[in-house]
C-alpha positions in Angstrom: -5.1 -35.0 -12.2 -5.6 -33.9 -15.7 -9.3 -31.3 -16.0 -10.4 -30.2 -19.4 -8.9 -26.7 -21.1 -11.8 -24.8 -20.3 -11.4 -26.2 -16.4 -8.0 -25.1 -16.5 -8.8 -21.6 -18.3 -11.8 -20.7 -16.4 -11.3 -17.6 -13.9 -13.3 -17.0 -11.3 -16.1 -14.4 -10.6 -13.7 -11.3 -9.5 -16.3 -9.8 -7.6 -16.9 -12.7 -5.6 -13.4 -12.9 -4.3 -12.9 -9.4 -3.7 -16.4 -10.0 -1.7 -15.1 -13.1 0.2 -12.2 -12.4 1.0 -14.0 -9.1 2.6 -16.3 -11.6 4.2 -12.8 -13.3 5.7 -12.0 -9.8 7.3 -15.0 -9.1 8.6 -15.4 -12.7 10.1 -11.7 -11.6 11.8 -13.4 -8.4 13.4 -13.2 -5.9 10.8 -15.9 -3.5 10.0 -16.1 -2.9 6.4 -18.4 -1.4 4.6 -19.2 -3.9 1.7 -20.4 -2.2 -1.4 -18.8 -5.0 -3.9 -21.7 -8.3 -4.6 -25.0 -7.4 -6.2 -27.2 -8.6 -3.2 -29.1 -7.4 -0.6 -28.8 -7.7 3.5 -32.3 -9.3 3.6 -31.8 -7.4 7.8 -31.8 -3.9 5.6 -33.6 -5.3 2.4 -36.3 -8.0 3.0 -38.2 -9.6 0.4 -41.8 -8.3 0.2 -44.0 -10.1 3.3 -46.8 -11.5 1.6 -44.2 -13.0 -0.8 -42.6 -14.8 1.8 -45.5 -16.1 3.9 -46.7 -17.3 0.0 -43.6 -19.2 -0.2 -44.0 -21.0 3.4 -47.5 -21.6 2.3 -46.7 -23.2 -0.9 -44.2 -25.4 0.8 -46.7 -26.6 3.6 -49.2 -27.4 0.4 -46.7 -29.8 -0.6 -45.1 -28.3 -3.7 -42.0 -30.0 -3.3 -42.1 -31.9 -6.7 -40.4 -31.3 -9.9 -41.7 -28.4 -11.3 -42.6 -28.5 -15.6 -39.2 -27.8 -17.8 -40.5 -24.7 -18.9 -42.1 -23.1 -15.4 -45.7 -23.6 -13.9 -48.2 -22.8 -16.0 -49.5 -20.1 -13.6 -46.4 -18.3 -13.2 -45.9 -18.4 -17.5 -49.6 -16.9 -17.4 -48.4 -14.0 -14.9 -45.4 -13.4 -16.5 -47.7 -12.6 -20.0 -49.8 -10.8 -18.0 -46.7 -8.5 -16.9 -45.6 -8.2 -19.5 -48.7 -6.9 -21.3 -49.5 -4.2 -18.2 -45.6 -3.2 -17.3 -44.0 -3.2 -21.2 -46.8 -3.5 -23.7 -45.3 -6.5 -24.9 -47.1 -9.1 -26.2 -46.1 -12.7 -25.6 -47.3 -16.3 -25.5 -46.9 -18.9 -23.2 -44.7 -20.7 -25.4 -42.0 -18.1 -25.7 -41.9 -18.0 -21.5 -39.0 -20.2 -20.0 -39.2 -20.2 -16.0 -35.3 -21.1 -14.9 -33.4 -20.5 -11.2 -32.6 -16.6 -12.0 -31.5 -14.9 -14.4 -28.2 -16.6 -14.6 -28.8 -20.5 -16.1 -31.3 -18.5 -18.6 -28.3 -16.5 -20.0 -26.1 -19.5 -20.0 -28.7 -21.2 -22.0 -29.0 -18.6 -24.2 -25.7 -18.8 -24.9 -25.2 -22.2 -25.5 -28.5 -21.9 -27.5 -27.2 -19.4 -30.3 -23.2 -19.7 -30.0 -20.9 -22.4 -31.8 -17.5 -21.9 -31.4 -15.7 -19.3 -32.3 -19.0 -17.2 -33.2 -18.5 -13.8 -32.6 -20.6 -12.0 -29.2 -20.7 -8.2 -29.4 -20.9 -6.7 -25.7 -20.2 -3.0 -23.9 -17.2 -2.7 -21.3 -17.8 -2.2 -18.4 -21.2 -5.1 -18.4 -21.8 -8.6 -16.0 -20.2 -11.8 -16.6 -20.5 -11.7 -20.8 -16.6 -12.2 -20.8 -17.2 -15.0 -18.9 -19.9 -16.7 -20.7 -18.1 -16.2 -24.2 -15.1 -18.5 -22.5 -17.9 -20.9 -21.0 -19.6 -21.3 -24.4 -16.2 -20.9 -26.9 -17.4 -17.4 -28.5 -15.4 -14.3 -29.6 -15.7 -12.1 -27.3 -15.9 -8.1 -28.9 -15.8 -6.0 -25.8 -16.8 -3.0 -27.0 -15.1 0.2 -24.1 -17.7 2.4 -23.1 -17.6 6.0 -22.0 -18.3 8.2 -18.7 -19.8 10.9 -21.7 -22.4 8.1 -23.0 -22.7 7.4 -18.7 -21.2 4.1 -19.9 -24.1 2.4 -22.3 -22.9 1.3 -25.9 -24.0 4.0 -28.8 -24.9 2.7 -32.5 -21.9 4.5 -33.6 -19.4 2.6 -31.3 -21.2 -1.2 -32.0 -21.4 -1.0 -35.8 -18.2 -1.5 -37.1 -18.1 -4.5 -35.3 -22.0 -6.3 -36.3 -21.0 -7.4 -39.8 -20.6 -11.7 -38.9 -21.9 -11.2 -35.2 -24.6 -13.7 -33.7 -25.3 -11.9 -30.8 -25.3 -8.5 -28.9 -25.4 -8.5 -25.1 -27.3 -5.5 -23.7 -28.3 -4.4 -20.6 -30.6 -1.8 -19.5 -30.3 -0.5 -15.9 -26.9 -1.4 -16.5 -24.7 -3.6 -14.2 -22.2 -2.3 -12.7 -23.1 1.4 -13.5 -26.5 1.8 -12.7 -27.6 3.5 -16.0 -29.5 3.3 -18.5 -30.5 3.6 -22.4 -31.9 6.8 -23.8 -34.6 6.3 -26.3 -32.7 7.9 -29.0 -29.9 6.0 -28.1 -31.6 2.4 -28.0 -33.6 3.2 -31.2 -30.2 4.0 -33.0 -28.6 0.4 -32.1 -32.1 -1.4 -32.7 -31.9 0.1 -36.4 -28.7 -1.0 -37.3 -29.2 -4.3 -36.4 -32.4 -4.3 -38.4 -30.0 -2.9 -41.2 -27.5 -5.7 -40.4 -29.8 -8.5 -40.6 -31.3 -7.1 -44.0 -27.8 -7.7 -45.4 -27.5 -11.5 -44.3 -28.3 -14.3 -46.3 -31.1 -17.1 -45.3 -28.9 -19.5 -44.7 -27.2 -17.1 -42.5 -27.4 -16.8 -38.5 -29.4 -13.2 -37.6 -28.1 -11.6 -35.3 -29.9 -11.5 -32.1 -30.0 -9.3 -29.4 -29.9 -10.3 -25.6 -31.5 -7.7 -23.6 -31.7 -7.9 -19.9 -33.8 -6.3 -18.0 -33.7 -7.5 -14.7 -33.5 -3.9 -13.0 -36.3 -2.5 -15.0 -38.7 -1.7 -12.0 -35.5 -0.2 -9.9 -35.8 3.4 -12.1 -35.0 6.5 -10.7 -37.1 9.2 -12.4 -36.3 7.7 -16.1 -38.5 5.5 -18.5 -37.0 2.3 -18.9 -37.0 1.6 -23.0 -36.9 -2.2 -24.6 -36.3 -2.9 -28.2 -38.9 -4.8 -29.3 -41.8 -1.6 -28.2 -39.2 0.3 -29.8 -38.9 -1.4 -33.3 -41.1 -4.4 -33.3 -39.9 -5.8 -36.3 -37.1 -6.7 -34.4 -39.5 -9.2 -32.3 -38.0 -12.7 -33.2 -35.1 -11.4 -32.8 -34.9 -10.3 -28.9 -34.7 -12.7 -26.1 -35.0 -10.7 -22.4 -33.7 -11.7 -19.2 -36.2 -10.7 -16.3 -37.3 -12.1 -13.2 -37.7 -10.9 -9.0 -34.2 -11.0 -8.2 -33.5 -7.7 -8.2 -36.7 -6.3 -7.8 -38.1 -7.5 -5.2 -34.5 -7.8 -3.0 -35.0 -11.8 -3.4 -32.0 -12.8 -4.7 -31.7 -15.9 -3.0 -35.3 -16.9 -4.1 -34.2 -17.6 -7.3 -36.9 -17.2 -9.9 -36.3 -15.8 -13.3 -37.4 -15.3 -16.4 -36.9 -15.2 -20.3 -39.1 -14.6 -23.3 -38.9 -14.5 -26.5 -38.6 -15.9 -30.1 -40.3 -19.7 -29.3 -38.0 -20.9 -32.1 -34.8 -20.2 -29.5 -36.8 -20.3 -25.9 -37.7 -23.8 -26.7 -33.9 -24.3 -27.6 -33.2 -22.6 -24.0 -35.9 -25.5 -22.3 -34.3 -28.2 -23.5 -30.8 -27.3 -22.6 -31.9 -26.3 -18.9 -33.8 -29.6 -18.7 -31.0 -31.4 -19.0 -28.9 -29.1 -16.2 -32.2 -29.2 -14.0 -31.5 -25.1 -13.2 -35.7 -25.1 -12.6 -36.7 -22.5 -10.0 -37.9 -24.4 -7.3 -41.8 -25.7 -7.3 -43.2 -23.9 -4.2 -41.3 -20.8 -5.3 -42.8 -20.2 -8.4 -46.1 -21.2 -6.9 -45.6 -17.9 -4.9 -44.1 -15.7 -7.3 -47.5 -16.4 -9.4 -49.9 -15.3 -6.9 -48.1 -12.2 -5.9 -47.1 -10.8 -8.8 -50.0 -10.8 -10.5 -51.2 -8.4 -7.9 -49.9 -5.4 -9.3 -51.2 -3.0 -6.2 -49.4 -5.2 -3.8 -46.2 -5.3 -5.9 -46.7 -1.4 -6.5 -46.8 -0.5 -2.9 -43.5 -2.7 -2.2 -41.7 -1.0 -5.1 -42.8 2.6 -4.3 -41.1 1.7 -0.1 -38.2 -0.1 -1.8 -36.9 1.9 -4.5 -37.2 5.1 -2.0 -34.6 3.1 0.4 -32.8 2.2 -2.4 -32.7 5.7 -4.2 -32.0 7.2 -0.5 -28.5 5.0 -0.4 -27.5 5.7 -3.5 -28.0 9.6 -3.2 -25.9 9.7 0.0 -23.3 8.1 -1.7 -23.4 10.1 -4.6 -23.6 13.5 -2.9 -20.8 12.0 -0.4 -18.4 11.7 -3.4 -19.7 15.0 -5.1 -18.8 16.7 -1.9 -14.8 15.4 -1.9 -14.5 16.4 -5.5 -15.8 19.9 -4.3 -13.0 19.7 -1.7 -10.5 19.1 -4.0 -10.3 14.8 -4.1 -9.5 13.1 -7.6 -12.6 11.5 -7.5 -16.7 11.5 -9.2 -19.6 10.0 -9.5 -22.4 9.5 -12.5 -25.9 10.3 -10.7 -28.0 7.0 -10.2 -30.3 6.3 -12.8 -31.4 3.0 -11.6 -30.5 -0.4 -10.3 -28.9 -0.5 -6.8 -25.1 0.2 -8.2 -23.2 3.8 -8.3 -20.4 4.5 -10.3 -17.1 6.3 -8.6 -14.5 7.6 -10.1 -11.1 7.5 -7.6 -8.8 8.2 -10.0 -5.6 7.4 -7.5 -3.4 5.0 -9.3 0.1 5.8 -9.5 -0.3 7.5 -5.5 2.2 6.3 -2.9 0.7 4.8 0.4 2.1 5.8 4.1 4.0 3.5 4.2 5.8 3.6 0.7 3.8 1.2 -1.9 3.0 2.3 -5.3 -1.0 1.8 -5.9 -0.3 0.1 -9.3 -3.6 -0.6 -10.9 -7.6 0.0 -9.7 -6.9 -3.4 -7.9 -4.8 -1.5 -5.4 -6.6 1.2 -5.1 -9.7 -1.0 -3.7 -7.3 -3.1 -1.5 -6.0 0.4 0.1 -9.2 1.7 0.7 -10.7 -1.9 1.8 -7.3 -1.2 4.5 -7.3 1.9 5.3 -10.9 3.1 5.2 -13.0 -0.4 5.8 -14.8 0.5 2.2 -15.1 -2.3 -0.2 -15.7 -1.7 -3.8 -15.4 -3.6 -7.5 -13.0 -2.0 -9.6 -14.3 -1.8 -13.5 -11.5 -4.4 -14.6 -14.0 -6.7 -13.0 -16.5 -5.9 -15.8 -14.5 -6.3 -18.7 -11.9 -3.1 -18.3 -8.2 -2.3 -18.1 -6.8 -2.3 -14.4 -5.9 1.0 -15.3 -9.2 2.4 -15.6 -10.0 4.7 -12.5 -13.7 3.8 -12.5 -15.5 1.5 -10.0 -18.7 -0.1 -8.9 -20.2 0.4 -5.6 -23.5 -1.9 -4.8 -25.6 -0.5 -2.3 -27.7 -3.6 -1.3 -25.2 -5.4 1.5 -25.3 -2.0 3.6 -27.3 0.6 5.4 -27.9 4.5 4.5 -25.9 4.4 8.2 -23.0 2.7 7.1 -22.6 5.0 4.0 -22.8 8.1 6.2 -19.9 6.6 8.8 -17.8 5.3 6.2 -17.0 8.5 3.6 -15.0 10.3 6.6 -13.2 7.2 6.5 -12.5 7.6 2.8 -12.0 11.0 2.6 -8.7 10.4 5.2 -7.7 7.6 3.4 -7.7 9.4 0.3 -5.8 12.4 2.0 -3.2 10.1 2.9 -2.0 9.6 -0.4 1.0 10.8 -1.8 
């Protein structure tokens, strides 16, 4: 049976196989440690409680109806508020679109600003851009980042390639690195698109930035910056992605969030009213009332991002301890999020039992084998197979399984040939 061309070109998230077909294993009686989807074991992680008896309660109130296109009208007044307190942002209710996550609001964004063939500006290693250029027919400039700049895009790197561009896709903690913008470094890129968008005609496209945001309450000891308190000119210009998803470990609860310039949110409404991706009713009915208790949300954040950190500091001083020993390997400290970056740098090594480890891709497969440690190699995010770099999400495991499992890498690693 004959599908469309972008059916038949479409590729599948890489980090969800790699993560199911660890699943498979581990369904077969393996023990792996796995480090590779961005989510949380709600047995290690649980969302906040108040959150989720709010949730049962809204559903036993009978808010199982459609919920308005562009979110409750609480939740769009909490989100302001937020944003006011948190960022020093000012917004209005109509530049607030509600949506299932973070996801559908990126896609509509997307499909918002893009015609075919447009060109889309965005750093390698970063989440799922590559894949929403193909979904929505742009040119996709991936733009290779480096462990010197821990990974985020400089102004210096993105210029050459602005002149003609409709959108820039940034992220700040980053996914899959877990880092983040400097001030200096955010300002820089912020002015030159305000240069760039001087040079365009009116009849041109601006060139927007997409900015997303949805780790910015999982920092480590660093401010978070945004563009807009940065260079406010820049306002109608910016749309953010936010929401609880990461925050709050409720991935599965699926609210999100984006604001910005009405002119494209109400663009954004009317493209995810037709795809119906609304967070559900009772949900956001939830998400209002909590959230707009900041002392509640600030006690769950000060317990969570402590666990969080705790993970992703044994990890990183587990890896900083087999580079002391002599192992080809490194990590870039945690800055935020719930992701560390390793460096195995193993490619080209001979196995036991004779294969050549050919790419990253083998090098995750050997240690998936041989040390039950699952991982998303950086050609999942945008980057050669030949990169050495990789992602390791903290979320699915606990600061137990970390401890067991870097013996287990360190003999795997000192099998290699």
């Amino acid at each position: 049976m004959n599908v469309s061309l972008l059916a038949n070109t479409l590729i599948g998230s890489e980090i969800i196989k790699i993560g199911n077909e660890v699943n498979d294993m581990k369904r077969k009686g393996a023990q792996i440690a796995n480090l590779t989807i961005g989510d949380f074991d709600s047995s290690i992680f649980p969302i906040p409680k108040p959150l989720e008896e709010a949730i049962v309660k809204a559903y036993r109130e009978g808010h199982t109806n459609y919920p308005p296109a562009d979110g409750i009208l609480p939740l769009r007044e909490t989100v302001v508020e937020i944003l006011k307190d948190r960022y020093e942002l000012d917004y209005s209710l109509n530049e607030i679109l509600i949506a299932g996550g973070s996801r559908p609001l990126i896609y509509a964004l997307y499909l918002a600003l893009i015609d075919p063939g447009d060109k889309v500006i965005y750093p390698a290693p970063s989440w799922n851009n590559n894949h929403y250029c193909h979904l929505s027919s742009a040119n996709g400039i991936a733009i290779e980042t480096t462990v010197e700049n821990n990974f985020m895009p400089t102004a210096n790197q993105l210029k050459p390639y602005l002149k003609g561009a409709t959108l820039l896709a940034l992220c700040s903690p980053l996914n899959p690195t877990g880092t983040m913008f400097t001030q200096q470094q955010l300002e820089e890129i912020c002015d030159i698109v305000i240069e760039e968008n001087k040079s365009r005609k009116a009849d041109e496209k601006p060139l927007y930035i997409m900015y997303d945001q949805i780790y910015s309450l999982l920092t480590f000891d660093k401010e978070h910056v945004n563009p807009v308190s940065l260079r406010p000119e820049l306002k109608d210009y910016v749309i953010y992605i936010d929401g609880i998803s990461k925050c709050l470990a409720a991935t599965g609860v699926r609210v999100g969030w984006a604001f910005g310039s009405e002119k494209v949110v109400s663009k954004m409404k009317s493209l995810l009213g037709h795809i119906g991706a609304w967070a559900p009713k009772a949900e956001q009915v939830a998400v209002a009332d909590y959230f707009k208790n900041k002392t509640l949300v600030d006690e769950f954040l000060t317990s969570f991002k402590a666990q969080v950190q705790a993970s992703l500091d044994e990890l990183y001083n587990g890896f900083q301890h087999l580079k002391s020993d002599g192992f080809a390997v490194d990590a870039v400290i945690p800055m935020g999020a719930i992701y560390l970056t390793l460096k195995i740098d193993y490619i080209g090594k001979t196995t036991p039992t004779g294969d050549l480890l050919k790419n990253s891709a083998d090098v995750n497969f050997y240690l998936i084998k041989e040390a039950q440690t699952a991982i998303v190699p950086f050609s999942a995010f945008g980057n050669d197979e030949n990169m050495p770099w990789f992602r390791a999400s903290i979320g699915g495991c606990s600061l137990q399984d970390i401890k067991d499992m870097m013996p287990r890498i360190k003999t795997a690693l000192g099998k290699l040939k």
